[in-house]
C-alpha angles and dihedrals in degrees: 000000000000141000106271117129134214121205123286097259110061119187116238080190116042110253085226089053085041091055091053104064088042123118127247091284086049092243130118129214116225134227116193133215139264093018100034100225124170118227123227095218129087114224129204108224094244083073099058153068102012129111124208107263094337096161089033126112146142092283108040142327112238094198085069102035105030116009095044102055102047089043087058092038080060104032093088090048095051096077088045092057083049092058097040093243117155122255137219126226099269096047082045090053091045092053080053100056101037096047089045078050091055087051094064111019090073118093084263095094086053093050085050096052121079105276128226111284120243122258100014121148112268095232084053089043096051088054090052097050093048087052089050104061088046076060103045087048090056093048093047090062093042095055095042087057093049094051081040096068086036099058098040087060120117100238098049106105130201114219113195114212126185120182119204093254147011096294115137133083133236114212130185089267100037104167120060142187132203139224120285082230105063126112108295097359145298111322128187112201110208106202093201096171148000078274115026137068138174135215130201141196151027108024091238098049088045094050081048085069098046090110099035112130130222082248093060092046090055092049088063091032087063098042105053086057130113103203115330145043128181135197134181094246129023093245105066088059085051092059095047093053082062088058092046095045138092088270097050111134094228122096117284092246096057091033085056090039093050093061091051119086109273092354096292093299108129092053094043092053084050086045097052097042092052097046087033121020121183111270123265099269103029115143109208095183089060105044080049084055093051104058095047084063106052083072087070129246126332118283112199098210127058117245115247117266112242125229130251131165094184112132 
C-alpha cells in the first residue's frame, strides 16, 4: 500500500451510521462498559467514537487505502436502505462491502489478536505493538474477505425491520455476527438507524427473528460492545441497564456474557484454543470456504430486504 495518509482521529464507527441514531438536536448520549453508567453530557458524532491512528502503522494506514473508500462507495446508498428503495447490483455489492468492513474495522480484531505480554521491556513493547497492528491489519483484510464471499451467496437473505420510534442503540462494535452454530444458522444483524435494523442471513434463522423486540436487539447490541454504547434519549440506555442487571430477564449466563467486552467472545475463542487447539492438518481457509458455500452460488445483486413493522 502506499504512503497516503488519512487524519489523526480515525472513526472505528462511520460519522454518517453515528448521525442516524442522534437525537433532534443530532447529539447521543453515551453509556459506558463494565458499570453501565450514563453520561450528563450530549455528544456530536464528530466527537466520538474515533481512536488516533488507530489503523495506522509503518507500513500503511488501512483508514486511507481500504476503510475510506468503501465508507464513501456506500454513503449514497445509505439513505436509499433507509427508504426501502431497491437497489441495483453495484449499490448491492457497495452495502456488502461496507457491512463485511464494519465487521472488522471495530477494536474486536485487536482484542482477537494475541495481545502484548506483560513485563516486557518498553523498548520491546513498543516493537510488538508495532508488529501488532501490521498483524491486525492483515487480519482485517483477511476477515472482510471472508464475510465478503459470505454475504454475495445466493442463499444469504436480508430481513428489514422498523420499529414505530428511535429505539435502538449504537455501540462501538454495532454490527454483529453469530455463531455458525446457533439455532438455524449464522445470522449478522446490521442496526442502520434509531429505528431500523437489518438481518441477515439463512431464511430459517431470519424467520426465527420475526418476534424479536427492540429490547431484545439492545440487549445484544450491548453486548456485543467493548466500551461504549450510545442512544438518541437517555431513556432508552436506562432501559437497557435493567436488561443488563441482576434483575435482566434473560438468562444469568448471557446476562454475565453481555457485560463482558464483545460478549465474551475474545476470551472464550483463547479459552477454546488452549483446552482444544485445531488438529495438526486443519485447513481453516477451507472449512471457512466451505461454509460460505453451503449458502449456494454468488448472487451479484443484493435481495430485497422485506418489510416488517413488528416491534
Amino acid at each position: 500500500m502506499s504512503q497516503r495518509r488519512s487524519g489523526k482521529h480515525q472513526h472505528i464507527v462511520p460519522q454518517q451510521m453515528i448521525r442516524n441514531f442522534a437525537g433532534p438536536d443530532r447529539k447521543l448520549v453515551e453509556m459506558v462498559k463494565p458499570g453501565f453508567q450514563i453520561g450528563t453530557r450530549r455528544r456530536a458524532p464528530k466527537g466520538i467514537l474515533f481512536r488516533d491512528d488507530f489503523y495506522r502503522n509503518a507500513n500503511s494506514d488501512i483508514d486511507a487505502e481500504f476503510l475510506n473508500p468503501i465508507e464513501q462507495k456506500f454513503a449514497p446508498v445509505y439513505p436509499l436502505i433507509l427508504s426501502r428503495e431497491k437497489l441495483n447490483g453495484h449499490q448491492g455489492a457497495a452495502f456488502i462491502d461496507w457491512v463485511a468492513a464494519m465487521l472488522t474495522r471495530t477494536q474486536f480484531i485487536s482484542a482477537v489478536m494475541p495481545r502484548v505480554p506483560s513485563r516486557l521491556p518498553d523498548v520491546l513493547a513498543a516493537q510488538f505493538n508495532s508488529a501488532k497492528k501490521v498483524f491486525d491489519n492483515i487480519a482485517r483484510t483477511e476477515w472482510f474477505s471472508m464475510y465478503q464471499d459470505l454475504f454475495a451467496r445466493g442463499g444469504w437473505q436480508w430481513k428489514y425491520r422498523r420499529f414505530p420510534e428511535a429505539c435502538l442503540v449504537l455501540s462501538d462494535h454495532p454490527v454483529c455476527i453469530t455463531s455458525v452454530y446457533q439455532e438455524g444458522g449464522q445470522m449478522v444483524l446490521v442496526p442502520m438507524s434509531s429505528d431500523v435494523v437489518l438481518i441477515g442471513g439463512a431464511r430459517t434463522a431470519i424467520e426465527n427473528m420475526r418476534e424479536t423486540t427492540a429490547a431484545q436487539f439492545n440487549f445484544f447490541f450491548a453486548g456485543y460492545a467493548n466500551r461504549s454504547i450510545f442512544a438518541s434519549d437517555r431513556s432508552t440506555l436506562e432501559k437497557l441497564t435493567l436488561l443488563l442487571s441482576d434483575d435482566s430477564p434473560f438468562p444469568r449466563q448471557m446476562v454475565e456474557a453481555a457485560r463482558q467486552p464483545f460478549f465474551g467472545a475474545p476470551e472464550r475463542l483463547r479459552e477454546q484454543m488452549q483446552s482444544d487447539p485445531m488438529p495438526k492438518g486443519f485447513d481453516f481457509g477451507e472449512a471457512l470456504r466451505q461454509h460460505s458455500a453451503s449458502f449456494g452460488p454468488y448472487r451479484w445483486e443484493i435481495a430485497q430486504p422485506d418489510a416488517s413493522q413488528n416491534p
